[in-house]
Every structure is written in C-alpha cells, then in structure tokens.
DSSP file (Angstrom, degrees, kcal/mol; ACC not computed):
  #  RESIDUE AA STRUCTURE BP1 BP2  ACC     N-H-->O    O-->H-N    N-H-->O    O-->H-N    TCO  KAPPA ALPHA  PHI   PSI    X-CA   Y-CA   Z-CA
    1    1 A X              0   0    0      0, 0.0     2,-0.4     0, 0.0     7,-0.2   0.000 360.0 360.0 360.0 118.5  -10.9    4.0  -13.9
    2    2 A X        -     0   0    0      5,-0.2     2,-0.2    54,-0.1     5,-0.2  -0.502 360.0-177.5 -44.1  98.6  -10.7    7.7  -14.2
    3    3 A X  B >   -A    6   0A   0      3,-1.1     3,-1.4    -2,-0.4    53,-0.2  -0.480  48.3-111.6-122.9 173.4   -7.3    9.4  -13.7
    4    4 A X  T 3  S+     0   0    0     51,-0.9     3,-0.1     1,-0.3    52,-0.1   0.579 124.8  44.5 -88.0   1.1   -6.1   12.6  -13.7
    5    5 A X  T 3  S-     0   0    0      1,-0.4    -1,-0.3    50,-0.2     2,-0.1   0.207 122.7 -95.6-114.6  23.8   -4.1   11.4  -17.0
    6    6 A X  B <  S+A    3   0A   0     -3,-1.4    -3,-1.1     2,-0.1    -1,-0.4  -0.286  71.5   6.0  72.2-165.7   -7.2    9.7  -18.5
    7    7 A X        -     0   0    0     -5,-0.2    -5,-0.2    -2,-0.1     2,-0.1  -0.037  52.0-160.6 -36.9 162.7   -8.6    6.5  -18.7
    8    8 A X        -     0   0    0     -7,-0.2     5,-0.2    -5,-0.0    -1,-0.1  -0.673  23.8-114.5-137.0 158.0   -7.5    3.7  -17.1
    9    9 A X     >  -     0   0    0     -2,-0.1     4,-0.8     1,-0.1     5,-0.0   0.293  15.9-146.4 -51.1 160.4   -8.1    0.2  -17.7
   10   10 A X  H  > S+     0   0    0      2,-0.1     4,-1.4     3,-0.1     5,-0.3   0.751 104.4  49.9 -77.7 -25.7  -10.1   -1.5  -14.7
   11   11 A X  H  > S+     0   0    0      1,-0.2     4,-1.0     2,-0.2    -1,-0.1   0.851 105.6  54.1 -88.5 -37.1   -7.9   -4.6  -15.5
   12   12 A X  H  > S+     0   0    0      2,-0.2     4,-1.9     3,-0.2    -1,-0.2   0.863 108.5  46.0 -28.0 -70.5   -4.9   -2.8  -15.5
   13   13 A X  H  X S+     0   0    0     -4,-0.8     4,-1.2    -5,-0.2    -2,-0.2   0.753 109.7  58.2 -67.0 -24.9   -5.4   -1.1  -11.7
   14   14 A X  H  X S+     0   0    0     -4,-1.4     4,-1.1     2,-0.3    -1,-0.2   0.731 105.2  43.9-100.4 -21.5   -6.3   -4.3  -10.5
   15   15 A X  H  X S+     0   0    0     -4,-1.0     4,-2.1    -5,-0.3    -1,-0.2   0.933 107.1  64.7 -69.6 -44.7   -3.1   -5.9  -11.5
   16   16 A X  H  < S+     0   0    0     -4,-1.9    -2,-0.3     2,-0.2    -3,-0.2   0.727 104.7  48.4 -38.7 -45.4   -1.3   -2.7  -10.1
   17   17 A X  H >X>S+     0   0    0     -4,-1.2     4,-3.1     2,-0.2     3,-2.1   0.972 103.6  54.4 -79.9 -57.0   -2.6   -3.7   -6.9
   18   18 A X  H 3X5S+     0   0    0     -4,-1.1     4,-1.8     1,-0.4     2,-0.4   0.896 115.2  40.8  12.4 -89.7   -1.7   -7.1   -6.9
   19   19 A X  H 3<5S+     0   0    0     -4,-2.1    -1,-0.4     2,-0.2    -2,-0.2  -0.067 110.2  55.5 -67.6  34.8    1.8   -6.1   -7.6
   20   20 A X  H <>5S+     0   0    0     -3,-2.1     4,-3.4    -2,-0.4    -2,-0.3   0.271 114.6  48.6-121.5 -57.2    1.3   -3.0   -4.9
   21   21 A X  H  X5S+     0   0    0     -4,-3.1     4,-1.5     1,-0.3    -2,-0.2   0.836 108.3  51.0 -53.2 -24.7    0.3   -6.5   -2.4
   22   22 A X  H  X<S+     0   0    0     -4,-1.8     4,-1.5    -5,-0.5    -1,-0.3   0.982 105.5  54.6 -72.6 -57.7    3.2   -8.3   -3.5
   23   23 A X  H  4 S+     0   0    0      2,-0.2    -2,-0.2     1,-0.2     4,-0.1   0.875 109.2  46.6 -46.5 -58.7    5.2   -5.2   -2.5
   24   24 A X  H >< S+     0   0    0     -4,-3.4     3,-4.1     1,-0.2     4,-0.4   0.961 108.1  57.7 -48.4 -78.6    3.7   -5.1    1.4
   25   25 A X  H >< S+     0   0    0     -4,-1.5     3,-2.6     1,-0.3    -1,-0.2   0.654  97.7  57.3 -58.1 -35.2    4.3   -8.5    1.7
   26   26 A X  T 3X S+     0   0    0     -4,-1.5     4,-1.1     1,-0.3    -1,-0.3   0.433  91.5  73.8 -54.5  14.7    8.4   -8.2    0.8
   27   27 A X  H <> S+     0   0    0     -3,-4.1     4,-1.8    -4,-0.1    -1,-0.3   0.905  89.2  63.1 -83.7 -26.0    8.6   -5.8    3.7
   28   28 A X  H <> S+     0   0    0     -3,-2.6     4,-1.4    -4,-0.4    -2,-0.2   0.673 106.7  35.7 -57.9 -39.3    8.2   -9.2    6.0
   29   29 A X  H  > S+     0   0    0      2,-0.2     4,-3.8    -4,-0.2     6,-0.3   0.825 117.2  61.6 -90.7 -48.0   11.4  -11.2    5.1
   30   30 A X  H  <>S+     0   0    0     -4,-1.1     5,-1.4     1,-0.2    -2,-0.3   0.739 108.2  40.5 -56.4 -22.4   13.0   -7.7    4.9
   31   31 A X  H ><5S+     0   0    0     -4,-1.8     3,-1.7     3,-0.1    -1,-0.2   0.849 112.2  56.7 -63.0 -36.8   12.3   -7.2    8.1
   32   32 A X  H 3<5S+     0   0    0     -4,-1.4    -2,-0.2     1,-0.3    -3,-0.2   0.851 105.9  46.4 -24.7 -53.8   13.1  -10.6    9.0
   33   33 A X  T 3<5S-     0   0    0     -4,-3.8    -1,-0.3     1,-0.0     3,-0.2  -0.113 112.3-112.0 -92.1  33.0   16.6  -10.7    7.7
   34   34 A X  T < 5 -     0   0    0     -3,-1.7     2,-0.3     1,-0.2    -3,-0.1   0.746  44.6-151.8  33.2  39.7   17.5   -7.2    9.4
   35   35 A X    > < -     0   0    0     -5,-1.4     3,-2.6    -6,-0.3     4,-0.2  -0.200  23.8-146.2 -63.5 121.7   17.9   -5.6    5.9
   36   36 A X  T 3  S+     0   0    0     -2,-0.3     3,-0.2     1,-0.3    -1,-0.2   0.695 102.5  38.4 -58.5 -16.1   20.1   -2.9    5.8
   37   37 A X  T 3> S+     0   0    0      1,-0.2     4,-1.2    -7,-0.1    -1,-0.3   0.035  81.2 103.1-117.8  28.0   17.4   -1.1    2.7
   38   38 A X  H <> S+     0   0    0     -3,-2.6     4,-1.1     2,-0.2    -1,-0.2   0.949  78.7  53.3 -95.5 -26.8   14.1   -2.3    4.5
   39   39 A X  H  > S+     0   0    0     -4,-0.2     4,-1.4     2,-0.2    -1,-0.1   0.593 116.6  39.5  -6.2 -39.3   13.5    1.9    5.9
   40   40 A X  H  > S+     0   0    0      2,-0.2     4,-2.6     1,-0.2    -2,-0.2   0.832 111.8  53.3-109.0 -20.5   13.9    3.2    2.3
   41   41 A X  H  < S+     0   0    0     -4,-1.2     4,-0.3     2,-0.2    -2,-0.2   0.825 110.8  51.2 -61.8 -31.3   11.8    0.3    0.8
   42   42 A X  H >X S+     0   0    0     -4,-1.1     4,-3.6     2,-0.2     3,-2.3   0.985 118.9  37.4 -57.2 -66.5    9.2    1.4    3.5
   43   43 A X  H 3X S+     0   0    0     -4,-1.4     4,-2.0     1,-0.3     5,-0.3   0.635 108.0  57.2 -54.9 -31.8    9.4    4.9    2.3
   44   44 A X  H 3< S+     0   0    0     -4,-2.6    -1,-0.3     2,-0.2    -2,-0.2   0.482 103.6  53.3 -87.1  11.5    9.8    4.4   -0.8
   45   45 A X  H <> S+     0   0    0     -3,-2.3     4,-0.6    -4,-0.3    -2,-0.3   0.800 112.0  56.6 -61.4 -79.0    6.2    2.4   -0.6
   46   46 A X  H >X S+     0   0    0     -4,-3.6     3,-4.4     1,-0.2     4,-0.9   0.788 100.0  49.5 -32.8 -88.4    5.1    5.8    1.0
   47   47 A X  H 3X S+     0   0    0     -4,-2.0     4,-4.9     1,-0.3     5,-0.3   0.845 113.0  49.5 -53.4 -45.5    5.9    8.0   -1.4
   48   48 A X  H 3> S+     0   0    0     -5,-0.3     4,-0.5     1,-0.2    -1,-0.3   0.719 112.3  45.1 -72.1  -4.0    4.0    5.7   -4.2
   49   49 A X  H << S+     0   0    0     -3,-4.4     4,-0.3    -4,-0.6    -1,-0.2   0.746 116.1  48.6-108.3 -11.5    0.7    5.2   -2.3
   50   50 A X  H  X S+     0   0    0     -4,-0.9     4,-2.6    -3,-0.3    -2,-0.2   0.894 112.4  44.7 -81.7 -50.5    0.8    8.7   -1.6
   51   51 A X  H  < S+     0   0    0     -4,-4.9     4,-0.3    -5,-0.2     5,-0.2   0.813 107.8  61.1 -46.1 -36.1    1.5    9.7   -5.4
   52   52 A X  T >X S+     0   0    0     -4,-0.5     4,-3.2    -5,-0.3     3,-0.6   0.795  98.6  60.2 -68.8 -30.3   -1.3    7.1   -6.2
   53   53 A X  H 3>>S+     0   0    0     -4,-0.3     4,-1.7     1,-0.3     5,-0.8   0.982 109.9  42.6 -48.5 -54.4   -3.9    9.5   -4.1
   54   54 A X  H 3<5S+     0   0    0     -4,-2.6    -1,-0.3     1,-0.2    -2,-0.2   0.662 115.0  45.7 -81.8   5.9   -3.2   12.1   -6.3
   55   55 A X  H <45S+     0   0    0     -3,-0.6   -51,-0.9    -4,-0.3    -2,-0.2   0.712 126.7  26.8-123.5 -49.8   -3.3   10.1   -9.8
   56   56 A X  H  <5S-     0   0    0     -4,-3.2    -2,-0.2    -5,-0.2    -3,-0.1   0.622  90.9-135.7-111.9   8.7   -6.5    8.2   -9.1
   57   57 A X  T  <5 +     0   0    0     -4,-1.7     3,-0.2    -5,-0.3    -3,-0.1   0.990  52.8 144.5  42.7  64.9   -8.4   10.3   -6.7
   58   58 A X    > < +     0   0    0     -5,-0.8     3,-0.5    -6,-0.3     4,-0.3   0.550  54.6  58.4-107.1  -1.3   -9.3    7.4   -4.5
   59   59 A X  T 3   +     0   0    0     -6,-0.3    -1,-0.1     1,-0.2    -2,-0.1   0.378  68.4 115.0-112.9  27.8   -9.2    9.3   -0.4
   60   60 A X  T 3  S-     0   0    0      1,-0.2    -1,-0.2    -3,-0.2     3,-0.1   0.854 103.2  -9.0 -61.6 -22.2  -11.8   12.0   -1.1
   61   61 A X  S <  S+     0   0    0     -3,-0.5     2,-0.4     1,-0.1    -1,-0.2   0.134 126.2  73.3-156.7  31.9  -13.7   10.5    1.1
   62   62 A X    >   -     0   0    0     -4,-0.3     3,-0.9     1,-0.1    -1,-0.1  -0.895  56.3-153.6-146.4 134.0  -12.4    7.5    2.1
   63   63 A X  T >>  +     0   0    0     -2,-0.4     3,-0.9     1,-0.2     4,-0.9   0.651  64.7 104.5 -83.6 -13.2   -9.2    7.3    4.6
   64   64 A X  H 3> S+     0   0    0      1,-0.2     4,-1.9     2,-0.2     3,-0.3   0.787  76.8  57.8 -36.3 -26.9   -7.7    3.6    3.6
   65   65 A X  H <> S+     0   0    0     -3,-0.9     4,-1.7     1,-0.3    -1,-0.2   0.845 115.0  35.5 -97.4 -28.2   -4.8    5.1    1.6
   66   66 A X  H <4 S+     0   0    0     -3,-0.9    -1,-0.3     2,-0.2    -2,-0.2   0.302 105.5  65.0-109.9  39.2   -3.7    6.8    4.5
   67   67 A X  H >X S+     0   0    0     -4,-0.9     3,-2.3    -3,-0.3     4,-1.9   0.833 109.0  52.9 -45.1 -81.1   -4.6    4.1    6.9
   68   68 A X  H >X S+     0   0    0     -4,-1.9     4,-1.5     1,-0.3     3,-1.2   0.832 104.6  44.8 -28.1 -89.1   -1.9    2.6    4.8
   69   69 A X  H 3< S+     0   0    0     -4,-1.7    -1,-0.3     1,-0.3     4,-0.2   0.409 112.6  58.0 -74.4  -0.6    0.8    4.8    4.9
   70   70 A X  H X> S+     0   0    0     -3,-2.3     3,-1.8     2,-0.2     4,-1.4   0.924 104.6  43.4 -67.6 -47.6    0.3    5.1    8.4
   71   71 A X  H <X S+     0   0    0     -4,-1.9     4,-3.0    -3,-1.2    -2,-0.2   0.768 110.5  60.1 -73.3 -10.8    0.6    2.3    9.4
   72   72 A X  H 3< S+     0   0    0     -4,-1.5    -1,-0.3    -5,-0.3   -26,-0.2   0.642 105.5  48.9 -64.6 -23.5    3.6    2.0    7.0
   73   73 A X  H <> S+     0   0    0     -3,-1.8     4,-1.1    -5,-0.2    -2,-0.2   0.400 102.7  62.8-101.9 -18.9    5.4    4.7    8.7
   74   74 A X  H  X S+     0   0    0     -4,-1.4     4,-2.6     2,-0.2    -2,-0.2   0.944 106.4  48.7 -69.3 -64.7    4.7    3.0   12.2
   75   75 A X  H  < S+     0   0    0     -4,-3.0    -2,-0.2     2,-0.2    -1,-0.2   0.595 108.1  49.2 -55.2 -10.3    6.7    0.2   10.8
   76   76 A X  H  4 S+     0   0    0      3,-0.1    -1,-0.2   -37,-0.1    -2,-0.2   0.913 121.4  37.8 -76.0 -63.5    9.7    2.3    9.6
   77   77 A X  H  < S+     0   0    0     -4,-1.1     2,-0.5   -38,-0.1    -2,-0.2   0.573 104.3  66.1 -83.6 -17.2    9.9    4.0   12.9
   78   78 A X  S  < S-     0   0    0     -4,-2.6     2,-0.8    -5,-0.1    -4,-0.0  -0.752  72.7-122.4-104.6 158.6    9.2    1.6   15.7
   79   79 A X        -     0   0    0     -2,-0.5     2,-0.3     1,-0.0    -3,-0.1  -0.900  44.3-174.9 -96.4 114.1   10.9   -1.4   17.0
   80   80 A X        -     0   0    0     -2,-0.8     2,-0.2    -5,-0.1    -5,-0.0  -0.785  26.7-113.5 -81.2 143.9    8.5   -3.4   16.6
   81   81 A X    >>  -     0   0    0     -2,-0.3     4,-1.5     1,-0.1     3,-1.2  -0.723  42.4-112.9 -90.7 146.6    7.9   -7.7   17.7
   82   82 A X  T 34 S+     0   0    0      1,-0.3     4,-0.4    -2,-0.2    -1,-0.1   0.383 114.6  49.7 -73.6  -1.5    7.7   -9.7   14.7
   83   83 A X  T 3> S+     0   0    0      2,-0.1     4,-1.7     3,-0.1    -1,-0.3   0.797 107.8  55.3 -77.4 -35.1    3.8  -10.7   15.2
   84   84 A X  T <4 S+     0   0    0     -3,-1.2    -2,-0.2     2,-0.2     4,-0.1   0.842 118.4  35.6 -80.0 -48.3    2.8   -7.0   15.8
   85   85 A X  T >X S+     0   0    0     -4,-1.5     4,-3.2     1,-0.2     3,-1.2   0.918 114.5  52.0 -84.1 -11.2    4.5   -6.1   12.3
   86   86 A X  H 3> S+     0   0    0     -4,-0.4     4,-1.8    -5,-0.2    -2,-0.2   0.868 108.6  47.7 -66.9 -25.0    3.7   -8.9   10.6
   87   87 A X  H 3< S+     0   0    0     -4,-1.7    -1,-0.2     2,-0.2    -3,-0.2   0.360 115.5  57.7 -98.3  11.9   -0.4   -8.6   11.6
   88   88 A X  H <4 S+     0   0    0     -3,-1.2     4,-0.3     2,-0.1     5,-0.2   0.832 104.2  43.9 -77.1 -57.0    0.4   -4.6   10.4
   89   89 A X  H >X S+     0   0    0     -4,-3.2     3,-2.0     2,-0.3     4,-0.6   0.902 114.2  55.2 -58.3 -45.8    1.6   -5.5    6.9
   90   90 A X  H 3X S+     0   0    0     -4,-1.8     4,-2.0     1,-0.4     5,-0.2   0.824 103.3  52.1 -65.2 -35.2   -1.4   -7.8    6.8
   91   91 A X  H 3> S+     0   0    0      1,-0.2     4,-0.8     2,-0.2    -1,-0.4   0.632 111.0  49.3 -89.1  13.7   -3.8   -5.2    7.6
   92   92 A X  H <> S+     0   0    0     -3,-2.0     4,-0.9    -4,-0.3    -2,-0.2   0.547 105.0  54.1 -90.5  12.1   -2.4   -3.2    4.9
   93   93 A X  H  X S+     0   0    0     -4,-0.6     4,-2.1    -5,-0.2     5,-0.2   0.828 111.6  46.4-103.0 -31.1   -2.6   -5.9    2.4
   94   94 A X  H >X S+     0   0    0     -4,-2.0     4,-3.1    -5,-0.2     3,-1.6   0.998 117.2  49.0 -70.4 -62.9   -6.6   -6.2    3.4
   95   95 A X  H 3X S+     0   0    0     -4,-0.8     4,-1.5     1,-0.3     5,-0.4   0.900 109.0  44.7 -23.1 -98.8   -6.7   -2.4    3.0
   96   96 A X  H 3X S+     0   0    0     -4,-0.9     4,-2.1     2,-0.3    -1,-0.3   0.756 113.9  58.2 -18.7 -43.3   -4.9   -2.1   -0.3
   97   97 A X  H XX S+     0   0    0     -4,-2.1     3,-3.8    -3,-1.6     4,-2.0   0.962 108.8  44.6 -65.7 -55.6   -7.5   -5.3   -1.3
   98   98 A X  H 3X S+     0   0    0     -4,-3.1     4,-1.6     1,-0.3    -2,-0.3   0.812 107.3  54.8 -56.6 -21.9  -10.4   -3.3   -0.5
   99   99 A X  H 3X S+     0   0    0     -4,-1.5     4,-3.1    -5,-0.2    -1,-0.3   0.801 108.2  46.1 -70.1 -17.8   -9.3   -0.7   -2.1
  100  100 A X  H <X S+     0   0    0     -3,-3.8     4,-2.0    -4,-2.1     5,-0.2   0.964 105.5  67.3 -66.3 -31.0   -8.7   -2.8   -5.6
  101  101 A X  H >X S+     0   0    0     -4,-2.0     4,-2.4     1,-0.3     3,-1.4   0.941 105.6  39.3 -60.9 -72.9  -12.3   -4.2   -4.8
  102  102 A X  H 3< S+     0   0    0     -4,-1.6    -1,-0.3     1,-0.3     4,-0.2   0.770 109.2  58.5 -66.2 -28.3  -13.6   -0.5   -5.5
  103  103 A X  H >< S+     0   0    0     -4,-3.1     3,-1.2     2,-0.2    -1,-0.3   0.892 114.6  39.3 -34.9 -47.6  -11.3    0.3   -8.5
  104  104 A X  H << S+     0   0    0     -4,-2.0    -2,-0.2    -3,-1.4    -3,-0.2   0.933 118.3  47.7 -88.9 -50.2  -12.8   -2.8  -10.3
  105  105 A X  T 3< S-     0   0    0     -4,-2.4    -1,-0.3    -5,-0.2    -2,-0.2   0.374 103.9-133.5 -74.5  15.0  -16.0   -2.2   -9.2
  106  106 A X    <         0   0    0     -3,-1.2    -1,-0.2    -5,-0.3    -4,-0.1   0.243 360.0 360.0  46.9 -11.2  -16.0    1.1  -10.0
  107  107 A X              0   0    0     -5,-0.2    -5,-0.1    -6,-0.1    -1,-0.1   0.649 360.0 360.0-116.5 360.0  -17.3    2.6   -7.0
C-alpha cells in the first residue's frame, strides 16, 4: 500500500489492523471493570485512526474511518448499557475489517 512515506507492505497493514482490532476489543473489559484510563484509551484510539487517515489516504472517498471514530467518541462521552456499547465496538471492529479487506486488496 501507498503511503505518504512510501511503500508499504500489504502484509504489513493487514497485520496493523489485526492489532488496531485487538485494540477495539480491549475497550470492552475496560469498560467492564470501570477503568479509571478507559476515556484516554478511547482517545488515544482517536487520535491514531485519525493520524492513520492522513498516512494512508484511505477516507477520500470513503467515510469508515470516521464512522469509526465516531462512534468511538460516542463511547467516551455517553453512559452507555453494556449491550449498546458492546454491539458499538463490534461495529467498529467490522468497519476496521472492511477497511483491512481494501488495504490487501488493494482497492
């Protein structure tokens, strides 16, 4: 994949996402457990999918990445019931796949 710092591997990004899916899902037990750093773990999840916009030019025309980090920012800021975030984090984790699907596939 084509970055604004050059190549990079397709095998590479697709691993990145993986571990970006791993990442969503620890928001779930952190909420769980009322963890005092699950708000800056959110945010700091924002800042990096937002940073990723600009490093791989992936939302020119497609809105998933901030799909994402809305719905990522809903969950920082609402009280949410623990099925309503949990079937949130899950649509970002479908997101986030479809977005690996077109890194690897290149389009």
């Amino acid at each position: 994949m084509n970055s604004q710092y050059g190549w990079i591997p397709d095998k590479t990004c697709e691993n990145y996402y993986k571990k970006l899916v791993d990442k969503l899902f620890k928001i779930i037990p952190l909420k769980e457990e009322n963890a005092d750093t699950v708000e800056v773990y959110i945010q700091d999840l924002i800042y990096e999918l937002v940073g990723n916009d600009d490093v791989f030019f992936l939302s020119n025309d497609d809105s998933r990445v901030i799909d994402i980090v809305s719905i990522l920012q809903s969950i920082k800021n609402e009280d949410m019931s623990h099925a309503e975030y949990r079937r949130a984090i899950f649509k970002c984790i479908t997101l986030t796949n479809q977005l690996c699907e077109i890194v690897v596939s290149g389009g």
